[in-house]
N, C-alpha and C positions, 0 to 999 in steps of 0.2 A: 518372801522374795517376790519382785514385781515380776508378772510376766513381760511377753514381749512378742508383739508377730512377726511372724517371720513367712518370709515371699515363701508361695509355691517352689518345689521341685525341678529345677530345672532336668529336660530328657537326657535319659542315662544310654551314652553309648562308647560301650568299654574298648578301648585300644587292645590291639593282638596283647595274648599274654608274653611272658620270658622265654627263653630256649630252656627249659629242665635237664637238669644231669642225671636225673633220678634216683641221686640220692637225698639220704631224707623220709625222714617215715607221717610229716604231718604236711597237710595242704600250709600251702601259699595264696595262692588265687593268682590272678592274671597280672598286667602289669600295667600302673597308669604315669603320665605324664604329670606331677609334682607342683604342685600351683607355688609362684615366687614365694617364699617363706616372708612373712611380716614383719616390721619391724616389734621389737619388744617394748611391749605396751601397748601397740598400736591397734587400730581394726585391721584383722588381717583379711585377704580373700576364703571367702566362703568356701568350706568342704560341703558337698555334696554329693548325693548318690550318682551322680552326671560324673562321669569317667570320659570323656569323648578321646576318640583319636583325632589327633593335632590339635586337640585342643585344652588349654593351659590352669585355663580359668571359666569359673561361672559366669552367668552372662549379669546374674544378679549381685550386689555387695550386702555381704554378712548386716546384720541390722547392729547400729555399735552398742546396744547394749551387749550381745552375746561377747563380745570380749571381756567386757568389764563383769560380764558374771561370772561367764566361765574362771580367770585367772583370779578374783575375789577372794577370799576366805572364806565357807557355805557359813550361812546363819545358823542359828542355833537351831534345835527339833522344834519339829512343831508339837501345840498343847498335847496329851497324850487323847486318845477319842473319847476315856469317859468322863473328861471334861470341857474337850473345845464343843464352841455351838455348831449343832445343823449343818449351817452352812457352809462349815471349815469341813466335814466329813467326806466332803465328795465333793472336789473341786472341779472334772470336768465327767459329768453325768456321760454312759453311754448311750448313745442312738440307738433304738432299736429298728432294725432294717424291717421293708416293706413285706419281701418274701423271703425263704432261705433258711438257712440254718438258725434256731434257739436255741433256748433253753436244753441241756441236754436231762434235764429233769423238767418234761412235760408232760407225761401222764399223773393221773389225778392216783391218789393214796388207797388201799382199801379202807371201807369204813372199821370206826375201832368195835370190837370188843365190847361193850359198854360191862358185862357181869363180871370182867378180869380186870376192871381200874382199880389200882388200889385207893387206899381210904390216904387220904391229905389228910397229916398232924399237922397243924398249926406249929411253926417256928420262932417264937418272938426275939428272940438273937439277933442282933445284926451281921449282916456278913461282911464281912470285910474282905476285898479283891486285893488281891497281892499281884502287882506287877512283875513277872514271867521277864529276866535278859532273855534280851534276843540281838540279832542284828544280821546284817547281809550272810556274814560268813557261815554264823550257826543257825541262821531259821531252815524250819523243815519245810522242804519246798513237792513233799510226795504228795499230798493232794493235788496239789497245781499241776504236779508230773503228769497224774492218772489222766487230769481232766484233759490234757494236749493231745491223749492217742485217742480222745470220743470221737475227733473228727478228720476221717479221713480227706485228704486232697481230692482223691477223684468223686467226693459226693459233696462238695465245695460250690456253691451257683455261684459267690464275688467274692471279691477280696471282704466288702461290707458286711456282707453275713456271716464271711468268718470270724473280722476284727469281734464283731459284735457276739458272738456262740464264744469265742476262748476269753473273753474277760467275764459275759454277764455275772458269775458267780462271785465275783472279787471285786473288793472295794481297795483293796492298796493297791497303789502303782506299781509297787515291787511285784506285787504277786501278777499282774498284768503284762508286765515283761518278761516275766518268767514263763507264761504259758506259752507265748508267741516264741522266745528261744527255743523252749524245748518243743514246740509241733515243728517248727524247719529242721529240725533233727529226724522226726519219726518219716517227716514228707518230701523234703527236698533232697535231692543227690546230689552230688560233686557232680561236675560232666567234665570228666578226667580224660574223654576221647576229646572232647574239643577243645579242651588245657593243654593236654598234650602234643597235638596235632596241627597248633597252630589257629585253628580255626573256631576261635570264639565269636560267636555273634553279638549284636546288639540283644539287651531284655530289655523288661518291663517289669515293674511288681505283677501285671496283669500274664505275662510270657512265662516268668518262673511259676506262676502257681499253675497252668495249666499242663505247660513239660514236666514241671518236675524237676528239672534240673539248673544249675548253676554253679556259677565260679563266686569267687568271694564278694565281688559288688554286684551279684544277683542274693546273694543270702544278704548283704547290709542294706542294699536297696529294699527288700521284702520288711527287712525288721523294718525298717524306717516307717516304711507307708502301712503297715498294721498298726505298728504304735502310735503314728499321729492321725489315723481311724478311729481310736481311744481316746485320745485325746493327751496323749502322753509327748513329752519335748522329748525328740529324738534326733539323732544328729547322725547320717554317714560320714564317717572320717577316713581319706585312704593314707596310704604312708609306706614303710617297710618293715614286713615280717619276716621275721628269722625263722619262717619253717621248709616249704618244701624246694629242695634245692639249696638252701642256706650251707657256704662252708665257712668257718673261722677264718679269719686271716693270717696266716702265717707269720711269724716274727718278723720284723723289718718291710713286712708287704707295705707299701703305699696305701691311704686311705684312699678310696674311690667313692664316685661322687655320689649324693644322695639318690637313689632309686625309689621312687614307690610302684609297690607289686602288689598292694594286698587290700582291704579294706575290713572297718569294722564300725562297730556304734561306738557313739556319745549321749546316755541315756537321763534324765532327773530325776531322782529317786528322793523322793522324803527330801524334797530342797537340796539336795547335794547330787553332784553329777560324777557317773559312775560309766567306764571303761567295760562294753563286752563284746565278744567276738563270737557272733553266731555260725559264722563257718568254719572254725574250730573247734568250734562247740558239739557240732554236729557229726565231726566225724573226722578220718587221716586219710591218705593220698597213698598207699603201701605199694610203691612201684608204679604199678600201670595200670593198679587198681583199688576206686573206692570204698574204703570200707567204713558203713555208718557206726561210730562207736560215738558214745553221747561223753562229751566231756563239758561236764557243768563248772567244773573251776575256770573254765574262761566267761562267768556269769558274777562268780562271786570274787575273781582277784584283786586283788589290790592294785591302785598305780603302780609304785612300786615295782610288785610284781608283774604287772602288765606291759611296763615301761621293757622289761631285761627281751622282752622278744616284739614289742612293737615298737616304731618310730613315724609320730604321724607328721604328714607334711608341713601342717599349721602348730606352731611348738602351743599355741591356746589348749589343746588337746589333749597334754599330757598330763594333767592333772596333778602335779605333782608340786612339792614345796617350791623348790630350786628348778627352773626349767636344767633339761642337760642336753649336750650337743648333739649333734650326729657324729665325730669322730669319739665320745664318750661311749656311745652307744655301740658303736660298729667293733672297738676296740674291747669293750669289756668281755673278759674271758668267760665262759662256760661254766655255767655250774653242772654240779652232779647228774648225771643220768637220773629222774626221778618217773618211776611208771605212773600209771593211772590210778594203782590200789594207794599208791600216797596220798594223791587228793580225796580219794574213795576215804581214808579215816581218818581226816582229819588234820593232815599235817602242814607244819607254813613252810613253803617254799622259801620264802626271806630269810629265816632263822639257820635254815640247813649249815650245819658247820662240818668240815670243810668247806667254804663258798665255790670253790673251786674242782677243775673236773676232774683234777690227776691231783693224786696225794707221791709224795715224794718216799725212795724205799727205804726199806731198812732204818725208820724212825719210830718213834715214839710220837702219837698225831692222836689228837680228842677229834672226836666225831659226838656230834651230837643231833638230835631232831626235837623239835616240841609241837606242840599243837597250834591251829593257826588262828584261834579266837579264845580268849582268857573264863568266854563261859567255859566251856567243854570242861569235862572231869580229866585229870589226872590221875585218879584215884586205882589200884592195880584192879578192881572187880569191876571197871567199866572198861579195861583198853586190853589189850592182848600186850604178851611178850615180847618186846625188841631184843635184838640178837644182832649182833656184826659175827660176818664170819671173815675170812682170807684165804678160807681153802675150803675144799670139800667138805664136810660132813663136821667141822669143824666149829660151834656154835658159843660166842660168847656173850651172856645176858647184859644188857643195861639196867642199871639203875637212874631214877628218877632223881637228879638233883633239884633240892626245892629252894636253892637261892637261884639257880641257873634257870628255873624253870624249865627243863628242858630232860628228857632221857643219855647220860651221853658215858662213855665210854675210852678208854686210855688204851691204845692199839699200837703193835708194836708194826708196823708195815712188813711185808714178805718182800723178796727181791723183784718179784713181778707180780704179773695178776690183777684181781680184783679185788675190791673191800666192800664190802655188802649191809645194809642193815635190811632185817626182814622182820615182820612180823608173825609169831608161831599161828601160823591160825588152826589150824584144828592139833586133836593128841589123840588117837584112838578111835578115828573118823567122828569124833565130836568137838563139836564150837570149842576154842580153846580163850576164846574173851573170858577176863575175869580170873586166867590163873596166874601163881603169886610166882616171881622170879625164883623163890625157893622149892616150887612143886612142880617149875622148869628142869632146873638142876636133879630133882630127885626122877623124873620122867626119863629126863635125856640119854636114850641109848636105850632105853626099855620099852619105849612104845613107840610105833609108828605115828609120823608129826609130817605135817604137811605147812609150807611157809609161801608167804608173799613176799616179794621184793620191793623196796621201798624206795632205798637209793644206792648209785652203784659210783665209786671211783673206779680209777685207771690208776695203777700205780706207775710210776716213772722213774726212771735212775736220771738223778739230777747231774 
């Protein structure tokens, strides 16, 4: 894919946020003024981390290639690395800064041993390197994790020295965004008094790393200007998010008009451009107060998935086959109640059956769940037990259908209530990954079992 430069930053200065109702358990962020939507196909106006009050638009125009990449079909992968040359290995080398934070492996090794080396047998074999699936959804991203809490904010001297300390160790770009998402997790706070209250001020990427705090175009402005410190194409998008303060519309309510309230990235990863949202990433909004809880599947979602609670003002940005409207959007009903331990093992939010947030009573309704990447095992001694209940203490196992792909279950609905799938996670205060739905069944009632919640209906009398 050709590159393309793209103008400086215009200054970010965020409009008051929304009036909050306080209900709602995950941030929003503040509220922006909506640049004209583009026509389709066109060069639209540029998204940028510049949020200004009264003001509409950037003072610069998007360069027109970014249209025509972004909506394109992504190219195919690039060579795999132990075959492209050199020079394809590392397309934009990091700067190492003058003073400030490295290497977080800077001290030199003790010397070895020399009388404990073992003795080298000669191997004349060849080896052969077997290429490992991987991709966004299943790569293990806990090295990257560790390496984001080495450095704390307040021992921080620039933004430079930190772009340059949370990438040196990493050559893929993926893993380069990913260290930067998850350190505004361990470092930045929501500033839920000044969300609240009315009285958000203008940031900087230079203002949030020294407070500490921010609303959601202080966490997409930070990701921005780290990542293109790296050297990484990154893009603030704002638009509307279905989280805090968000209610459904009521049947027959009038469509109301587009709002943007929230902001997040537009990031290229491996030639293909990729949807995340580092202030929901980082943590919820619970009443009137922040709490940092890390949620990495707004790192690894899908459009898609990305698309059911975001809506960005430039439709270039939603990355999807079929652009879809804002009355598509605003109107599509609710899926399931899904917690955190969902994305925590593995499951696609897409696939969830029932789509929908209420199951109807007194029927006969399949529920199903599957995993959200085709690597991942299915196999029963890698996953734990699914179980739907509809009442108390009342546990029924799933089976795994393998044309369905999917765990799913034939459920007679109760008059009211809830429908549950959970996963058994321990039997007897140990790990219970790995037991077979027939050593469920012979447990159940016999031992003490402890479960997660996975996904919840509302049953409804239709």
């Amino acid at each position: 894919m050709s590159s393309f430069a793209r103008p400086p930053p215009p200054r970010r200065v965020p409009p008051p946020p929304p009036l909050a109702d306080g209900n709602g358990s995950i941030d929003q962020g503040l509220s922006f003024i909506p640049p004209p939507v583009p026509p389709r196909g066109g060069v639209g106006t540029p998204i940028t981390a510049s949020f200004g009050t009264n003001v509409q638009t950037a003072s610069e125009t998007r360069p027109p290639e970014l249209s025509r990449l972004l909506a394109r079909k992504p190219p195919p992968p690039p060579p795999r690395r132990s075959t492209a040359p050199p020079a394809l290995l590392r397309t934009y080398p990091v700067p190492r800064p003058r003073n400030g934070l490295g290497s977080a492996h800077q001290t030199l090794p003790p010397p070895l041993n020399l009388s404990s080396k073992p003795v080298i047998v000669p191997y004349e074999s060849p080896v052969t390197l077997v290429d490992i699936p991987s991709c966004l959804q299943c790569r293990d991203f806990s090295e990257v994790d560790v390496h984001a809490t080495l450095f704390p904010r307040n021992a921080v001297r620039s933004l430079e020295d930190l772009a340059y300390a949370l990438a040196e160790p990493f050559d893929d770009d993926i893993d380069k965004a990913r260290v930067i998402f998850t350190w505004l997790h361990y470092n930045i706070s929501y500033d839920a008094h000044s969300f609240l209250s009315g009285n958000v001020q203008p940031s900087t990427a230079e203002s949030t790393l020294a407070s500490g705090l921010a609303v959601c175009g202080g966490y997409a402005g930070l990701f921005e200007h780290l990542g293109e410190l790296i050297g990484l194409q990154v893009h603030a998008v704002s638009g509307h998010g279905k989280g805090y303060g968000y209610q459904p519309l009521y049947e027959g309510e009038p469509i109301p008009e587009m709002t943007s309230n929230h902001a997040w990235n537009c990031i290229l990863l491996d030639q293909e451009w990729h949807l995340v949202d580092p202030c929901w990433g980082a943590g919820v909004l619970n009443g009137t107060l922040y709490e940092a809880k890390f949620a990495p599947n707004w790192f690894t979602s899908s459009p898609l998935e990305f698309g059911r609670r975001h809506f960005p003002a430039d439709p270039s940005f939603q990355l999807t086959a079929e652009q879809y409207s804002w009355e598509e959007y605003i109107v599509a009903p609710d899926g399931p109640n899904l917690p955190a331990d969902f994305h925590e093992l593995g499951y696609n939010a897409i696939l969830v059956e029932p789509a929908t947030k209420t199951v109807p009573d007194r029927q006969f309704v399949r529920f199903s769940i599957s995993k959200k990447c085709e690597h991942m095992s299915t196999a029963e001694v890698d996953n734990y037990v699914l179980v739907i209940s509809t009442r108390d203490n009342d546990f029924t196992a799933m089976a795994f259908d393998d044309n369905e792909k999917a765990w799913v279950a034939d459920i007679f609905t109760p008059r009211d209530g809830m429908v549950t799938i959970y996963a058994v996670h321990t039997v007897a205060d140990q790990d219970a990954k790995g037991l077979s739905v027939a050593g469920f069944n012979k447990t159940k009632g016999r031992k003490p079992m402890t479960f997660k919640g996975l996904a919840m209906w509302t049953v409804v009398h239709l």
